[in-house]
Structures are given as C-alpha cells and as structure tokens.
N, C-alpha and C positions, 0 to 999 in steps of 0.2 A: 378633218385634215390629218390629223394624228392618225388614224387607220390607216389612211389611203400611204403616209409616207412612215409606216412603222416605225414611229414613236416606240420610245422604251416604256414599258408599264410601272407606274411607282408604286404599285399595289406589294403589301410584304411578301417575303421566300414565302412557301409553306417551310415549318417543319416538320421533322420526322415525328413530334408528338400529335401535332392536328393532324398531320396524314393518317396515323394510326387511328386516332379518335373517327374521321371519317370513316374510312374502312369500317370499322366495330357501328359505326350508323349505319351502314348499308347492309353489314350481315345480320343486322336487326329485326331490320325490314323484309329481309326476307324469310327470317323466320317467321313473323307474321302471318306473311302468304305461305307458307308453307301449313302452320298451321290451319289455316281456311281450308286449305287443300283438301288435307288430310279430314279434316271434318264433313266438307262434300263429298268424298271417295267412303268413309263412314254408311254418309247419308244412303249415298248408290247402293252399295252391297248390301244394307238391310234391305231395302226396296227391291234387289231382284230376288234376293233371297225368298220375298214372297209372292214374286210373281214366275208364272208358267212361262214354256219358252213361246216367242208369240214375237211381232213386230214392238212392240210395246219396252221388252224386257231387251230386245236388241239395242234399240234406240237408247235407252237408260245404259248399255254396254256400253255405245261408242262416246255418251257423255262423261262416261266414269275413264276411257281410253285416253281422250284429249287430258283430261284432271291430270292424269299421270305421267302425260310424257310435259306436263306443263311441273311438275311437282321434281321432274329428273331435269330439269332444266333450272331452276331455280336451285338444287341441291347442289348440283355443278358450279353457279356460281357464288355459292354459299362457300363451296370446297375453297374453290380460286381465290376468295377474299379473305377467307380466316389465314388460309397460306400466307399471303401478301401478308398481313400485320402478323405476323408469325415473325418472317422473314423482317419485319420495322423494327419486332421488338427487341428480337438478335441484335440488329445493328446499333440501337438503343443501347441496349446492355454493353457492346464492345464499346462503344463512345465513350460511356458512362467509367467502363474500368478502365477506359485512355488515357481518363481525365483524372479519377485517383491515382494513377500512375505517374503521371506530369507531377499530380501536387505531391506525392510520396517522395519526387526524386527533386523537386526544388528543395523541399524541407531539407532532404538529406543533405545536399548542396549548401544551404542556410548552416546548417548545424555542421558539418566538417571545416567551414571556412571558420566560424566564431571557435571552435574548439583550435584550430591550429593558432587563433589567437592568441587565445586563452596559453597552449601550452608554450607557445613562442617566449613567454614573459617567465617563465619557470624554468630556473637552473638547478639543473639535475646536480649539478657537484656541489653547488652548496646547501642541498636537500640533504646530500649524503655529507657532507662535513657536520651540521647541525645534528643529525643523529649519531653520529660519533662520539659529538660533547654529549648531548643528551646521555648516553650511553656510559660517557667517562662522568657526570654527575651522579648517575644512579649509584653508579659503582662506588663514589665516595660518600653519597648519603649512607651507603649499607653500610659500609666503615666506621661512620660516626655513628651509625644507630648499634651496630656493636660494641665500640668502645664505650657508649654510654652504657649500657646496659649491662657492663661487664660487672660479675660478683666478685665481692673481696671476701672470701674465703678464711678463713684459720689456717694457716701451713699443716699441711699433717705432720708434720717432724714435731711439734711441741708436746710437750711430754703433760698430761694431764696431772699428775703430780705435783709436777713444780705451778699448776695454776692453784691446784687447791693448796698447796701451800700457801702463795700470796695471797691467797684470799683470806685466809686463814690470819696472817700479820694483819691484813688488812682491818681484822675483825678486835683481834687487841688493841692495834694504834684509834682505834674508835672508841674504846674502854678509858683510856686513859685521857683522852682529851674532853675540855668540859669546862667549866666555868665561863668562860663567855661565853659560849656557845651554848648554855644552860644545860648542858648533860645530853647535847648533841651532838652526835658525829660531825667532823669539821667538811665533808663532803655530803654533807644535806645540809649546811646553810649557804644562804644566800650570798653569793662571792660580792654584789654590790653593796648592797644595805646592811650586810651581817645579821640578817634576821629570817626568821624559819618560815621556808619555802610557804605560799598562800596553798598548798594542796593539805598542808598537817592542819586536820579539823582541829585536834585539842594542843592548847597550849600545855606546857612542863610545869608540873605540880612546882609551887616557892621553895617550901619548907626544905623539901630536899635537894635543892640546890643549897640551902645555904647551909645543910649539912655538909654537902659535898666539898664546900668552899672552907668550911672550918677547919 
C-alpha cells in the first residue's frame, strides 16, 4: 500500500560522509578489476609474443582487444568517481570551515557582550582620581623618607680652635674633680646610681684615692 500511494520513506538522509565512503567502495572495486585486467592483457602479450602470425595469434588479438576497451571503461568510471568524492570532500571541507566560523563568531559575540559588562561597572574618573592620590601619597612618602634621612652635619663656620680649646677645659675640669667619684671623670659615671659605668673592667686602685682625699 505504501508503494502504490507513495508513502514518505523513514529510512535516514544519506550524508555527505557515507556518500563519500560509498563512492571510495566503488572506486575500489574497480581497481580490482582493473587489476585482473591488466594481468589477463600481461598474460595475452607474452603468449603472442611467442606465437607466429596464424588464426591462433589472431584469435588470442581480439581476446586481449575486448580486455582493453573493457579496462578503458572501467578507468573512465574510476575517473567519474574519484571526481565525485573529490568534489564531497570540498563541500566537506567548506561545511566544516562554516561551522568554525559560526563557533569563532558566537564566541566573539559571548566574549564582546561579558566584556561590555564587565567595563560598564568601571569608572574611568574615579580610576583616574585614585591615581592622583596614589600619585600625591608617593610624593609625600619621598618627603618623609628625606626628611628622615636627612644628616645633621657640623656648620662649617665653627672654628676648630675654639673645639680644641674646650676640649681641652674639658680635660682639666676632669683633673680636678674626684673623690666621690673615686678619681673619675664626672662624665663617665653613672648619672643614676653614681657608680662606674659596667664597661670599666678594673675598679680604681683604694690607696690612692684616699691619698687623693687627704
């Protein structure tokens, strides 16, 4: 019933990949027989090669003539079919770069919309106000790392003279002062406890302090 009122077929599409795959079955096949051919056409031309010319050598001619135009018949549609899947695998290939093309231009599509997202959320002025501070911060750190590091110097205008001078007073007023301080300068003892600094390894001889005291 289906035949007689042309029924649609549920049988699947071919595609262009089994179509191709068939094609490459049939040009197989005929290199097969191609082969054969060529091997009976072989056979013929040894065989007249060693025969005289005669009914015999004729007869064995027109068997190796059919071979041949059966052999240019079979190449022809060897030609025809390799073309066709030639021509499948082009259209193959184009599909194929259609198809990375679709997904190259969705992606791109994906990625320009999240990106205008993305920069929608980002204020350019207050990008650039924060690198302004940043900018006016650098600048006062260097300020304070100068001002820390600044050296206190001796004035050049001080006359070395008048140092060795007071150095010098300094070196009498050290002479003279002594008994509590056991015959110690009053600037090497100890301003809290009155007693000689822990760096002075030997204590001050008695005896002469208590000449010095007499």
């Amino acid at each position: 019933m289906n035949r007689l009122f042309g029924a649609k077929s549920t049988a699947p599409k071919p595609t262009l990949t089994s179509a191709i795959s068939n094609v490459d079955t049939h040009v197989e096949s005929l290199d097969v027989k191609l082969a054969k051919l060529n091997a009976e056409l072989t056979t013929y031309q040894q065989r007249m090669a060693k025969m005289r010319d005669g009914p015999g050598k004729t007869a064995i001619k027109q068997k190796a003539l059919k071979i041949l135009q059966r052999r240019k018949m079979y190449e022809g549609q060897r030609d025809q079919l390799q073309q066709q899947s030639w021509n499948m695998e082009q259209a193959g290939m184009m599909q194929d770069n259609l198809k990375n093309v679709m997904t190259t231009v969705d992606a791109m599509k994906t990625t320009n919309k999240s990106l205008k997202q993305q920069y929608g959320k980002i204020n350019i002025d207050k990008i650039e106000k924060m690198q302004d501070e940043m900018a006016d911060l650098m600048d006062i750190g260097n300020d304070i790392q100068e001002s820390i590091s600044r050296s206190y110097d001796i004035p050049e205008d001080v006359d070395e003279a008048e140092l060795d001078a007071e150095l010098e007073a300094l070196g009498e007023e050290a002479e003279f002062e002594g008994g509590e301080a056991q015959g110690m300068p009053s600037f090497m003892m100890d301003e809290v406890n009155g007693k000689a600094p822990e760096f002075i390894d030997e204590p001050p001889e008695t005896g002469k302090v208590k000449e010095a005291a007499g």
